[in-house]
KOLKOL-256152 format. One line per field, with one value per residue: x, y, z of N, C-alpha, C in turn. Coordinates in pm, whole numbers. Example, Ala and Ser with C-alpha at 12.3 -4.5 7.8 and 13.67 -1.06 7.14 Angstrom:
n_east = (1319 1285)
n_north = (-569 -225)
n_up = (780 708)
ca_east = (1230 1367)
ca_north = (-450 -106)
ca_up = (780 714)
c_east = (1320 1290)
c_north = (-330 3)
c_up = (780 787)
END
This chain:
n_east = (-15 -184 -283 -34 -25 -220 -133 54 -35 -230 -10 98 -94 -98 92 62 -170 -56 144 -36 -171 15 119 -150 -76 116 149 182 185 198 233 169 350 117 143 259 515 773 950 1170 1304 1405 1285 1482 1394 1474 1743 2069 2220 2553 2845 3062 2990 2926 3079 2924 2749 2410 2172 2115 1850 1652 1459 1149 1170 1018 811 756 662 788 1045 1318 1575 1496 1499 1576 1520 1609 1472 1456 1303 1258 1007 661 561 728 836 1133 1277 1548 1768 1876 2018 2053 2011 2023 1941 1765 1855 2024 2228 2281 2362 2494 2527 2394 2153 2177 2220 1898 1828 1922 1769 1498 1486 1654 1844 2218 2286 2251 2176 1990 1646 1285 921 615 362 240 274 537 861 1105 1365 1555 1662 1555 1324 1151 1227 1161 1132 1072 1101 1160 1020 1158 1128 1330 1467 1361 1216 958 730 797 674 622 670 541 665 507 537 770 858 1087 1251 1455 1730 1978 2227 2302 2544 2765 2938 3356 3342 3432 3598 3703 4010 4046 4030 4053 3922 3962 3949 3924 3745 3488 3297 3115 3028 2873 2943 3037 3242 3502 3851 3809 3880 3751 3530 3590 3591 3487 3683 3720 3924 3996 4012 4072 4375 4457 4553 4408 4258 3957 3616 3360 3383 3238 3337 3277 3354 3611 3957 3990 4082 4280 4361 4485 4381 4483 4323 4018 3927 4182 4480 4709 4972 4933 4851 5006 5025 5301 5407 5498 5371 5079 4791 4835 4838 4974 4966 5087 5206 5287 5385 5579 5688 5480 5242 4947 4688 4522 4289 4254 4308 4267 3989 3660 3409 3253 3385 3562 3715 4066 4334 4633 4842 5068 5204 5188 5049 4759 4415 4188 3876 3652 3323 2975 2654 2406 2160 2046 1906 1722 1492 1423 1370 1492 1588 1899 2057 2084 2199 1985 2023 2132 2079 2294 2273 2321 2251 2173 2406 2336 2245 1976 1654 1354 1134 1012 964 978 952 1212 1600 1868 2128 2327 2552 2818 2978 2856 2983 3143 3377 3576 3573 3498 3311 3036 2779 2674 2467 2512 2644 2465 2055 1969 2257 2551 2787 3103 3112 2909 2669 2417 2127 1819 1475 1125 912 599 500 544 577 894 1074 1419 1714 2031 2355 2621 2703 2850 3202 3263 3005 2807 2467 2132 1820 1466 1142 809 611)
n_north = (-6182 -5968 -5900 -5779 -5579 -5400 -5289 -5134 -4952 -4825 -4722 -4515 -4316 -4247 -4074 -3894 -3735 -3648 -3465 -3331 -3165 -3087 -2851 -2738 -2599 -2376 -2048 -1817 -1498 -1301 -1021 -684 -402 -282 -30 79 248 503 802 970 1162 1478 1615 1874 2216 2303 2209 2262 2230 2127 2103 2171 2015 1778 1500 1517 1467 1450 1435 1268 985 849 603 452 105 -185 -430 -707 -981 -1193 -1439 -1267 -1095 -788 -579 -235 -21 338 470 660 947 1111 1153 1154 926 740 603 566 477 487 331 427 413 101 -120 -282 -129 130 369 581 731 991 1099 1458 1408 1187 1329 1515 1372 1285 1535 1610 1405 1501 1746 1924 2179 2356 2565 2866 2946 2790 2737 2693 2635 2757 2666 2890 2978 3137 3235 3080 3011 2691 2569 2505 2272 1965 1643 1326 1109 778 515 147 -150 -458 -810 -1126 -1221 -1028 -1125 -1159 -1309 -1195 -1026 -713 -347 5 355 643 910 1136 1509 1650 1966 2129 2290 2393 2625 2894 2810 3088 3097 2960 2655 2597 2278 2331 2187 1884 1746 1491 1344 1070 810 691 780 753 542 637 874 836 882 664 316 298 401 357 460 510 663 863 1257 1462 1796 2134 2331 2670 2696 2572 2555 2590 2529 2586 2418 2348 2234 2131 1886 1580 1476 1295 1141 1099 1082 1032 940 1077 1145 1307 1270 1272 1179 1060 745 586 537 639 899 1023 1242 1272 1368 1562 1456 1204 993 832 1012 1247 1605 1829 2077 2070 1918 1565 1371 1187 912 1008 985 925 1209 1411 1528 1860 1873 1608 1563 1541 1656 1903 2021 2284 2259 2317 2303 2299 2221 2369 2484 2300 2272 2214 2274 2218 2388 2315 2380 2504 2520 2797 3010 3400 3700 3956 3837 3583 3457 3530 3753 3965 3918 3684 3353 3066 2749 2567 2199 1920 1719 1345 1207 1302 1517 1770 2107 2168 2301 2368 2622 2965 3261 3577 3877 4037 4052 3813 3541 3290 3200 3054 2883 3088 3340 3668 3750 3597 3601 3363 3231 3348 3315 3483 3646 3489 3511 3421 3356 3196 3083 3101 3310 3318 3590 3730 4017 4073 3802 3810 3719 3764 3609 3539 3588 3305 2951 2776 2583 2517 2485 2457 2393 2266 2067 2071 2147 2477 2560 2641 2655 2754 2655 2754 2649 2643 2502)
n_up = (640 529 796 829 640 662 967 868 700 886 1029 849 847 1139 1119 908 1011 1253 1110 974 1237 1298 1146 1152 1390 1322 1285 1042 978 681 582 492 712 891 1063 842 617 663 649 856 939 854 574 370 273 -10 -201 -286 -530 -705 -967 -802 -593 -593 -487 -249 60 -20 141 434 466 696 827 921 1118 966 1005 815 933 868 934 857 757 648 338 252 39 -119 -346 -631 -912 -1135 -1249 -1110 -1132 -1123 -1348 -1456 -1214 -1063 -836 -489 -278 -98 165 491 710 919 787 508 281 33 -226 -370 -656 -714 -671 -862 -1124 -1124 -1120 -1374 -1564 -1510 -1684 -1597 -1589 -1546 -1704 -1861 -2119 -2178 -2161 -2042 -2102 -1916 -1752 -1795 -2082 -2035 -2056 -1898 -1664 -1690 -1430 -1207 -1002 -922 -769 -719 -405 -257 7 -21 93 158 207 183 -96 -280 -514 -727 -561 -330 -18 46 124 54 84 136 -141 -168 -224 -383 -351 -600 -669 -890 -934 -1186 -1416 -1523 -1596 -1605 -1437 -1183 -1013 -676 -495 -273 34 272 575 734 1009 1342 1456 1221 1250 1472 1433 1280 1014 859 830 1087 994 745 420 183 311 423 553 344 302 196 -56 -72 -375 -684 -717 -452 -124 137 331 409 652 817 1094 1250 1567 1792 2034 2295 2269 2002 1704 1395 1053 733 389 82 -156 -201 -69 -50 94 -1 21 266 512 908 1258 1354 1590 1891 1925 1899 1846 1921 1941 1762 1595 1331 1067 845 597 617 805 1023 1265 1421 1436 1728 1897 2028 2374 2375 2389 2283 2016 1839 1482 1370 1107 986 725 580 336 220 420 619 855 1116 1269 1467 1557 1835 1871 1931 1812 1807 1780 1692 1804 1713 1571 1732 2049 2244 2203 2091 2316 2436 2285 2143 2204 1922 1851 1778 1502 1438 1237 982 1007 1090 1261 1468 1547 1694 1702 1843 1627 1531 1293 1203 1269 1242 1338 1299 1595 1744 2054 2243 2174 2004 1975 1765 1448 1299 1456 1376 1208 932 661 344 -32 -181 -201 118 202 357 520 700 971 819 685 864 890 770 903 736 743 898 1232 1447 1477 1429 1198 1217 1037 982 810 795 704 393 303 274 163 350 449 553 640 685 781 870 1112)
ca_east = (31 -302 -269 62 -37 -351 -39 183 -157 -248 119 87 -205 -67 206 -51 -218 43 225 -127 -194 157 82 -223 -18 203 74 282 97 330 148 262 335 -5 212 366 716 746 1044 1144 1453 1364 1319 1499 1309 1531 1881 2102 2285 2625 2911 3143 2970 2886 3093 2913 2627 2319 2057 2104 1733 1619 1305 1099 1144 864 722 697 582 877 1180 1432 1628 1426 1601 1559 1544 1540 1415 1458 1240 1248 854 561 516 814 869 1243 1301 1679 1746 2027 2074 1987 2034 1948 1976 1711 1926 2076 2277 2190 2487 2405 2597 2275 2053 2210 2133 1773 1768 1868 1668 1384 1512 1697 2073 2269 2300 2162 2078 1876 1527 1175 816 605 209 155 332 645 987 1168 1513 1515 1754 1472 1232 1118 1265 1100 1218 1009 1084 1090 1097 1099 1168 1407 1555 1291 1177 798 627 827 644 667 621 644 633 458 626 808 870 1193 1310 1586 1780 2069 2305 2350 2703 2793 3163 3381 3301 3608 3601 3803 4072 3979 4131 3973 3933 3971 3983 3880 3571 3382 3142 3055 2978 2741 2969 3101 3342 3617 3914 3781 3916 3600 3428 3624 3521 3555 3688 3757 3993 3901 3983 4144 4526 4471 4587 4381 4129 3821 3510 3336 3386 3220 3432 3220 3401 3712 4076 4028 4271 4267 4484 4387 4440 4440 4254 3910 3944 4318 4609 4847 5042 4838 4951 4962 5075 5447 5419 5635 5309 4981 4681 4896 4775 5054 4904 5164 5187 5407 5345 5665 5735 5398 5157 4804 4651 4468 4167 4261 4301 4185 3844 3563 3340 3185 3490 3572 3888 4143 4424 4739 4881 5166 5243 5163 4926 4584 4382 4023 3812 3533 3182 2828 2613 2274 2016 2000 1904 1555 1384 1406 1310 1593 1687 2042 2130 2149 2148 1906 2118 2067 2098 2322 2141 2454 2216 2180 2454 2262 2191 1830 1599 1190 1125 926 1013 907 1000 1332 1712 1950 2237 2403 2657 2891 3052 2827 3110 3121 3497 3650 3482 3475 3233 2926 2729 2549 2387 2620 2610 2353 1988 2037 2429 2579 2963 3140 3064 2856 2590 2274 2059 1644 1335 1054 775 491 517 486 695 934 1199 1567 1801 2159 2376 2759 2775 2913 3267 3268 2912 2718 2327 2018 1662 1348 1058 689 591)
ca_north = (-6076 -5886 -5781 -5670 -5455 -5294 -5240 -5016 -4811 -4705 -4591 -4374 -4264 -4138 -3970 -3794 -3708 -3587 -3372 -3219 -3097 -2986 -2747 -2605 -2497 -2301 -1921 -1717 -1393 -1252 -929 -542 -359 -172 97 184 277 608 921 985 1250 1619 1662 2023 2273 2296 2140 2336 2100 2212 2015 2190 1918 1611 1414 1568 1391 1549 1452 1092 957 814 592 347 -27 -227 -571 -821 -1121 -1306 -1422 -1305 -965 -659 -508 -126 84 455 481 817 919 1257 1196 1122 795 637 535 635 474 441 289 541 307 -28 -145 -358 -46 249 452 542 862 971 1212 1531 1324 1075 1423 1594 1279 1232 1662 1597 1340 1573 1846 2085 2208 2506 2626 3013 2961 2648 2776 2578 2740 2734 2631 3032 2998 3265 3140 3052 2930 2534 2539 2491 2192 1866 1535 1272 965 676 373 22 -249 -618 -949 -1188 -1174 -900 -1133 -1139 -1381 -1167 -1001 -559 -248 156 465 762 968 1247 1570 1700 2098 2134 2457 2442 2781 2857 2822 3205 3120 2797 2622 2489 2227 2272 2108 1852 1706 1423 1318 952 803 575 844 780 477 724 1028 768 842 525 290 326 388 329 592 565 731 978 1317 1607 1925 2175 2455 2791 2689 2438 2609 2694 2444 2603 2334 2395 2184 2046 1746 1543 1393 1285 1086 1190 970 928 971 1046 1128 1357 1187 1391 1121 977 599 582 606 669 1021 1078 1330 1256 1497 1535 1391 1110 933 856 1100 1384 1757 1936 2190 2076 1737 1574 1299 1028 944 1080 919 976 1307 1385 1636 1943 1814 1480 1531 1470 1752 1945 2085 2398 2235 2431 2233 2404 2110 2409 2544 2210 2334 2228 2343 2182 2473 2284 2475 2467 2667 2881 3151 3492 3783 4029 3762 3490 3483 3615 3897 3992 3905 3531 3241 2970 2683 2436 2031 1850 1553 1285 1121 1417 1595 1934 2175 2239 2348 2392 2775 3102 3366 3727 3930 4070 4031 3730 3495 3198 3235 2936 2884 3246 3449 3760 3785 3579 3579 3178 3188 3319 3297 3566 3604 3491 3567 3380 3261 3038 3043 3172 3348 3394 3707 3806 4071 4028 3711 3862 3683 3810 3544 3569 3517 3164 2820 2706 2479 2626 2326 2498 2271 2311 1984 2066 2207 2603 2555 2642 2662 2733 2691 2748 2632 2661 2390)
ca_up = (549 539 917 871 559 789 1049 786 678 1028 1076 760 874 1208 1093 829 1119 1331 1009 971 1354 1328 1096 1188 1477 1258 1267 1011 903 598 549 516 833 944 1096 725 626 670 659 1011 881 820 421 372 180 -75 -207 -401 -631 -823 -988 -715 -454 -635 -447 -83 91 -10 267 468 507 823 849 1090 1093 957 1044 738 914 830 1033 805 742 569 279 213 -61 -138 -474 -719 -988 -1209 -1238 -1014 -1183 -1117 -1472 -1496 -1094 -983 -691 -489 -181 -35 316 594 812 876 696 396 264 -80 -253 -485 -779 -760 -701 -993 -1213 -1161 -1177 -1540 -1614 -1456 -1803 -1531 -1568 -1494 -1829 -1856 -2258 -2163 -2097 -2084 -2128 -1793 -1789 -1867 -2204 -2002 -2088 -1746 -1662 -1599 -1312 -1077 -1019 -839 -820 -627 -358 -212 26 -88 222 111 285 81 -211 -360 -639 -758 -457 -211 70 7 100 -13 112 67 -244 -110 -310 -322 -449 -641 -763 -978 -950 -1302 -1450 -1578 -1648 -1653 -1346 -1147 -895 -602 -449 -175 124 328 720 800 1154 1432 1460 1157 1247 1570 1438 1188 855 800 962 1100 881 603 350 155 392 444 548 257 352 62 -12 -150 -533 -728 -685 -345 -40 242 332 557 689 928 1116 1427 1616 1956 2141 2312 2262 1844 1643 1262 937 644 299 -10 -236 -133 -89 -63 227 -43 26 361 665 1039 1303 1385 1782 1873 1961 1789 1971 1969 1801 1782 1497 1281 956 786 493 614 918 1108 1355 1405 1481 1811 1895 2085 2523 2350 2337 2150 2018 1688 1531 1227 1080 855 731 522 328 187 561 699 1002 1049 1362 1498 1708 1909 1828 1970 1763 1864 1718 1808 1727 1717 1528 1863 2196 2363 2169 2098 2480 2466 2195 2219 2130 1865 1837 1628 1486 1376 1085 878 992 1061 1347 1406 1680 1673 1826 1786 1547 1479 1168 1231 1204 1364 1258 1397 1694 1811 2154 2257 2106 1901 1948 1653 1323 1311 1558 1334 1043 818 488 193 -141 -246 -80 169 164 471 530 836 973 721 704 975 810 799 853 743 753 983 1369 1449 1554 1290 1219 1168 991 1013 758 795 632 263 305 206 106 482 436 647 570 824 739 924 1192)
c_east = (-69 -303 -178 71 -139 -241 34 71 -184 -88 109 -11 -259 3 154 -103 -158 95 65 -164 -95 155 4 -190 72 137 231 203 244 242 246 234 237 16 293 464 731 935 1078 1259 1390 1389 1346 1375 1372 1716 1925 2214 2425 2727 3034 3139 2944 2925 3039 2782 2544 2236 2101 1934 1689 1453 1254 1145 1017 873 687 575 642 1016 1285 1475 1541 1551 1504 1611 1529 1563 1404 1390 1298 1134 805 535 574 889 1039 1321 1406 1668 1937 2080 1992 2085 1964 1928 1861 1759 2002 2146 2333 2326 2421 2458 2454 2166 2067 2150 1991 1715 1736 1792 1562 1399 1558 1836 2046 2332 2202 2158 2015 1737 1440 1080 700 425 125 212 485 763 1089 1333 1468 1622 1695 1377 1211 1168 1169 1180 1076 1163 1023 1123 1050 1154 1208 1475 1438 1245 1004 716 689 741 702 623 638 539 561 558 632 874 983 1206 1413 1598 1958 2139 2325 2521 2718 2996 3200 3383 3442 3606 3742 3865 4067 4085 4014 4029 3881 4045 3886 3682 3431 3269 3072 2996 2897 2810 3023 3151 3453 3727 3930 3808 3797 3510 3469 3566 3547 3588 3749 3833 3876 3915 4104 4303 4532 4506 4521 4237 4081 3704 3494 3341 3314 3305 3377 3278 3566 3879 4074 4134 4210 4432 4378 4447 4414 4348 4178 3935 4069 4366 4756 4888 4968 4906 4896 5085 5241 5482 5511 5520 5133 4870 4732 4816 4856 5031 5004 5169 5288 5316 5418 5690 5605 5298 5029 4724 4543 4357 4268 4212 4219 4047 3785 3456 3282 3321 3521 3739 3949 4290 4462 4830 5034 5289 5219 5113 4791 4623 4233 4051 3669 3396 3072 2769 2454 2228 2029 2031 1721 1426 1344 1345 1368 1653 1841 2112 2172 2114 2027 1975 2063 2129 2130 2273 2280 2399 2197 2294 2450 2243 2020 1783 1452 1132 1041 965 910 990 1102 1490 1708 2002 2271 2536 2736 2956 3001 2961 3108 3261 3613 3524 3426 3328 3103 2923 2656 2503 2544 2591 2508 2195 2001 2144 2462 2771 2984 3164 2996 2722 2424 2181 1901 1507 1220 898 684 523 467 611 762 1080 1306 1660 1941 2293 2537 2837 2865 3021 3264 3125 2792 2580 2258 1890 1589 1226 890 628 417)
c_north = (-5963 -5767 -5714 -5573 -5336 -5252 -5104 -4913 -4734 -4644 -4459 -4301 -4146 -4053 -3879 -3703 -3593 -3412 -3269 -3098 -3028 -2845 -2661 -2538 -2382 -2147 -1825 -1603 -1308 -1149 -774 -488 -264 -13 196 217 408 682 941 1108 1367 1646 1838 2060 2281 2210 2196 2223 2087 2107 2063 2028 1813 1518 1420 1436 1502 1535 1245 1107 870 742 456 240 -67 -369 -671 -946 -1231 -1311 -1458 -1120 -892 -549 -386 -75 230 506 630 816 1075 1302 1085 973 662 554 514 537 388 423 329 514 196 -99 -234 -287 50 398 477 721 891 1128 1304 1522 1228 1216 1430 1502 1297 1376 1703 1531 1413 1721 1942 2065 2348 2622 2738 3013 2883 2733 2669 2666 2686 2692 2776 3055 3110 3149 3144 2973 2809 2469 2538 2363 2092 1719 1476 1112 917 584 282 -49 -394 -720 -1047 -1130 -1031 -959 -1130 -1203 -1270 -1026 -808 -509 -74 245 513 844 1109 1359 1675 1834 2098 2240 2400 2574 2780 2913 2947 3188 2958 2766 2538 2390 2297 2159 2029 1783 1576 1364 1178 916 684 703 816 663 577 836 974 845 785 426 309 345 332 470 599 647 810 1112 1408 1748 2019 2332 2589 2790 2578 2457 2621 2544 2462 2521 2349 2282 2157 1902 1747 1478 1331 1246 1128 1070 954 1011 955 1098 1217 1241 1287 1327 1085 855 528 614 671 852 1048 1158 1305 1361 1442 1477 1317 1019 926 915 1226 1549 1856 2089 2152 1922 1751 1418 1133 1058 995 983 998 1124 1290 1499 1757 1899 1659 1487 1542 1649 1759 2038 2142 2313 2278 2320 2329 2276 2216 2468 2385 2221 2257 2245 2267 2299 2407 2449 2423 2585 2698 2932 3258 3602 3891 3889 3623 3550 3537 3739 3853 3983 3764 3429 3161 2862 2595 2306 1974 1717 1471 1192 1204 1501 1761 1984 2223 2276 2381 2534 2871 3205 3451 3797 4002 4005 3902 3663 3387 3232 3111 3004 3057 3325 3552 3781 3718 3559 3482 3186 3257 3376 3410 3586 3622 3536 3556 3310 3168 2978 3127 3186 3366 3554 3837 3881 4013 3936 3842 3751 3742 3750 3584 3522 3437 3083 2789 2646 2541 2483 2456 2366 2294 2207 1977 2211 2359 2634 2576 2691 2668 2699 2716 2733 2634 2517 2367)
c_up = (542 640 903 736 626 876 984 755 778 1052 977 835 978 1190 966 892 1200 1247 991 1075 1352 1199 1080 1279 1439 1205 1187 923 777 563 601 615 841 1007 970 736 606 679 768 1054 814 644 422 259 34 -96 -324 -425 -724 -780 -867 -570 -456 -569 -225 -101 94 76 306 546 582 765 960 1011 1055 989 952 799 917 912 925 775 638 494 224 139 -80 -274 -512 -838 -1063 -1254 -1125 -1020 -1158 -1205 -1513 -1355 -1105 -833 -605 -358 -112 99 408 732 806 835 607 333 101 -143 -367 -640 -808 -774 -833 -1107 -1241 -1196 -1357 -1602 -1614 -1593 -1713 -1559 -1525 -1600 -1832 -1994 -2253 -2081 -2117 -2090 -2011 -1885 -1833 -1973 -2124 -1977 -1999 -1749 -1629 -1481 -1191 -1040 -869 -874 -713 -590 -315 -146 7 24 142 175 151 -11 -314 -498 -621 -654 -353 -124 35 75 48 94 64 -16 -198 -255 -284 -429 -444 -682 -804 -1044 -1101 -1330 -1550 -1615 -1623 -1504 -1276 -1030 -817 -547 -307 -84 234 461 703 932 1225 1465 1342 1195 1374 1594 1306 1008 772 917 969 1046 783 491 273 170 479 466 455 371 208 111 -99 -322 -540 -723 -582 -236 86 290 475 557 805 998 1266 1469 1807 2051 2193 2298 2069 1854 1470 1183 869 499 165 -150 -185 -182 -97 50 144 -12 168 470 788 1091 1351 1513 1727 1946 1924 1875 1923 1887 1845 1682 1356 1167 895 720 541 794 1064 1203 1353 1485 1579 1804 2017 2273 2512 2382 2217 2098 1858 1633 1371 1227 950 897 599 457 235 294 621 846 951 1227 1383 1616 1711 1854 1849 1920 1803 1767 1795 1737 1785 1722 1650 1973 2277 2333 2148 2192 2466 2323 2252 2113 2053 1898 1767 1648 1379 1238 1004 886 1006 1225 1368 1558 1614 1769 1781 1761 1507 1352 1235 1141 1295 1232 1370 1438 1733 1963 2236 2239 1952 1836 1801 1537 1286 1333 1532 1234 997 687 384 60 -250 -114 -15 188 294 470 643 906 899 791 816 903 835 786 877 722 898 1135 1395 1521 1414 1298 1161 1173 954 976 726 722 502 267 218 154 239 415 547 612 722 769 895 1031 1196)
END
């Protein structure tokens, strides 16, 4: 009995043994990525903010992967504050994706929280005692990356705190939304603004006022063979129009509500495309568009564009180039001949109209970045900022 109790000890003993070696082989470093989580998506210089667009996308934010340590999915955050501190911090999307698209309904929020509106008897008093409108300021975002469920042992990290400008047009009269119209289709996971017919994620396009039926925006549409629908509610197929064909693709210029099949692109392709839809005439129209720079203030003069680059995670035109003080304006498809086909100064900074007056820049000669933002129906923007 003795020996065979000495027999059962040495087995523990190996398998003690064994379970120990087997775990000093086990190398798992759980530590924050040394490379940092970083922005990797052009912060504009400004973002103008008004209840007309609440339901637009105000900037989608791009950033690197990071490296926990751990073999298990990394959940991202992009965190909003209205101070530096973070004290106040909403969280305005979460993802397992490096990206995330952040609407100016969550801006507008954290602007009020931050004491800004668009109220012209609402003033504040500046650090020189001089009594200023508060339709101007700073909100601030951060990334959060965490492995697991994000409770207190779990594995983190953050960004650097990015500083965002806000302006708020002020409201001088009663403010009216317009009337909206929305693009769903087999294009949206491809042109990166959703998936696929999903009415959700629909694209806006807006008319010129809340009585009015003539709806305009932009859409991508890259690839060539989709096929969409407009819908006149976001998140809904109920009442929706497809084109009159007798086969789904088709673009005859022409909709109908019963009875319709799915609308096609113009020789079925794919492209960047100005679309005007007529939901009282029942017409809509996509014109393909590649848009440029040009002007004094470029390199080529008034002879040739220098084209820009649409970027499908923001949604924006941009280009990195060298500018002199002068005029210029954006051109599409090099064409002067229809009005469509370019942009000049609108009625407000930073607002651009179709064939409007010659844009001017008058900063210093240098390299600088030109973001060209067609994204928020009726609402076109540029900024350029300094490289």
């Amino acid at each position: 009995m003795k020996k065979f109790s000495l027999i059962i000890m040495a087995l523990f003993l190996a398998i003690g043994f064994t379970s120990c070696s087997d775990s000093d082989d086990l190398n798992l470093t759980v530590q924050p990525d040394p490379e940092g989580l970083n922005f990797t998506s052009t912060i504009s210089s400004e973002y103008i903010l008004t209840n007309d667009t609440r339901s637009n996308l105000a900037e989608r934010f791009v950033w690197n992967e990071v490296d926990l340590g751990l073999p298990t999915d990394i959940t991202y955050e992009v965190q909003g504050a209205s101070t530096l501190e973070f004290t106040d911090m909403k969280v305005l999307g979460s993802t397992n994706e490096t990206n995330a698209g952040v609407t100016v309904d969550q801006f507008l929020q954290l602007a009020t929280a931050a004491g800004l509106d668009n109220d012209p008897e609402t003033t504040i008093t500046d650090t020189e005692g001089n009594t200023v409108a508060n339709n101007s300021g700073i909100i601030f975002i951060r990334l959060h990356a965490f492995a697991g469920n994000g409770n207190a042992n779990s594995v983190e990290q953050f960004s650097d705190v990015q500083e965002l400008n806000v302006f708020l047009p002020e409201n001088v009269g009663a403010e009216e939304m317009p009337a909206m119209l929305y693009v769903v289709g087999s294009f949206l996971d491809d042109a990166q603004y959703g998936a696929e017919w999903t009415a959700g994620d629909a694209v806006a396009l807006a008319a010129s006022s809340a009585n009015t039926t003539d709806f305009q925006g932009y859409v991508s549409i890259p690839n060539a063979d989709s096929q969409f629908k407009f819908l006149p509610t976001l998140g809904t197929f109920d009442g929706d129009y497809g084109d009159t064909g007798a086969t789904d693709g088709t673009y005859s210029e022409t909709i109908i509500q019963d009875g319709e099949v799915n609308c096609g692109t113009p020789d079925n392709e794919g492209g960047y495309f100005l679309v005007n839809v007529d939901t009282s005439e029942l017409t809509y129209s996509l014109r393909p568009q590649v848009w440029g720079i040009i002007g004094a203030a470029t390199p080529t003069g008034w002879d040739n564009d220098t084209n820009l680059t649409y970027n499908p995670e923001d949604k924006t035109w941009t280009i990195d180039l060298d500018l002199i003080p002068g005029a210029f304006k954006f051109r599409a498809n090099d064409n002067w001949d229809d009005n469509v086909d370019n942009l000049g100064a609108g009625d407000e900074q930073g607002m651009l109209s179709f064939s409007g007056d010659d844009l001017n820049f008058e900063g210093e000669a240098g390299n600088y970045h030109v973001v060209l933002d067609l994204s928020n129906p009726r609402a076109y923007t540029y900024t350029i900022t300094a490289n």
